[in-house]
Structures are given as structure tokens and as C-alpha cells.
C-alpha positions as CSV (number, residue, x, y, z in Angstrom):
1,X,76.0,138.7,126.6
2,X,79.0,141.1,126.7
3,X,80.4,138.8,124.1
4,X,77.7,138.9,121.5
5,X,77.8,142.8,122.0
6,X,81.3,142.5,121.4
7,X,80.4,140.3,118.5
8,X,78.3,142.7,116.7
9,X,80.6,145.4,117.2
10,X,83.1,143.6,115.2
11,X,80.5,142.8,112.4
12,X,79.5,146.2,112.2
13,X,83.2,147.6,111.6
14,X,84.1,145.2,109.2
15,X,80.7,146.2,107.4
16,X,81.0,149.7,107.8
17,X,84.8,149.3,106.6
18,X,83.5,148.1,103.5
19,X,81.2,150.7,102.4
20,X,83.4,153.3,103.6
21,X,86.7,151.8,101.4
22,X,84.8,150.5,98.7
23,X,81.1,151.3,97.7
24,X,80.9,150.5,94.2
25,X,82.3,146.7,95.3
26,X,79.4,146.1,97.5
27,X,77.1,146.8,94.3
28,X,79.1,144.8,92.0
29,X,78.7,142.0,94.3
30,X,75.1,142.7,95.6
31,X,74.7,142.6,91.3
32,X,76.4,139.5,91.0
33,X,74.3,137.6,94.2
34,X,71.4,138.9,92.1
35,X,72.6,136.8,89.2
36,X,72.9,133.8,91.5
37,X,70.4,131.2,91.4
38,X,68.0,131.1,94.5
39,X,69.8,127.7,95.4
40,X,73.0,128.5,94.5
41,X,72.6,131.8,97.2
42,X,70.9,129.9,100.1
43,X,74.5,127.4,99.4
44,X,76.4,130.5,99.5
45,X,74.4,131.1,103.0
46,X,74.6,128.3,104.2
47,X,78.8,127.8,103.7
48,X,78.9,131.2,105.4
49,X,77.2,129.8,108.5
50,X,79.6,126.8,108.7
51,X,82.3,129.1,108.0
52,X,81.3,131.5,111.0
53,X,80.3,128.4,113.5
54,X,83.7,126.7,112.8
55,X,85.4,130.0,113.6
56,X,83.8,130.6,117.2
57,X,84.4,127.2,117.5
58,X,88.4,127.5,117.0
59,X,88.0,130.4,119.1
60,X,86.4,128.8,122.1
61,X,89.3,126.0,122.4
62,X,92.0,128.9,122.1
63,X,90.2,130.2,125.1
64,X,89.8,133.8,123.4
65,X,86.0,133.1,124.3
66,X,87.0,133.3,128.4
């Protein structure tokens, strides 16, 4: 549990970061996703996912998961 709390934590900084540095990027890009095909997005998604599992993945055989 402690590390999905951890995990979050994380997320949230690196989101917060973002809005705080750079607003008007997040609504050139939330424009841009709007522009996106419905397909192209849920792609977009999905890569992301991989992308994210892969990571935690790499992580758990460096042992930085404990």
C-alpha cells in the first residue's frame, strides 16, 4: 500500500509541476487530444499503459520496488 501512496504522490508532482511551469501547454495539448480521433486517443491510452507497466516492471527487477 505504502508504495501506491508513494506512487500517487509522484504522479501528482509531476502533474502539479506541469500546470505550475507551463499552463498554456496543457491547453495546447488538451486542444490537440481534442483534434485526435476517438481511436487514435484510446491508442494514445493504451501505449501509455504499456509504457507505465513496462516501467514498474524494470523497476521491480532493479529491486527499487523492495
Amino acid at each position: 500500500m505504502g508504495i501506491a501512496i508513494l506512487a500517487l504522490g509522484l504522479v501528482l508532482i509531476l502533474e502539479g509541476l506541469v500546470y505550475a511551469l507551463a499552463p498554456s501547454l496543457v491547453e495546447d495539448l488538451l486542444a490537440a487530444l481534442r483534434d485526435l480521433p476517438l481511436e487514435t486517443r484510446r491508442l494514445v491510452g493504451l501505449a501509455a499503459l504499456v509504457a507505465g507497466m513496462a516501467l514498474v516492471w524494470v523497476a521491480a527487477n532493479l529491486g527499487v520496488l523492495g
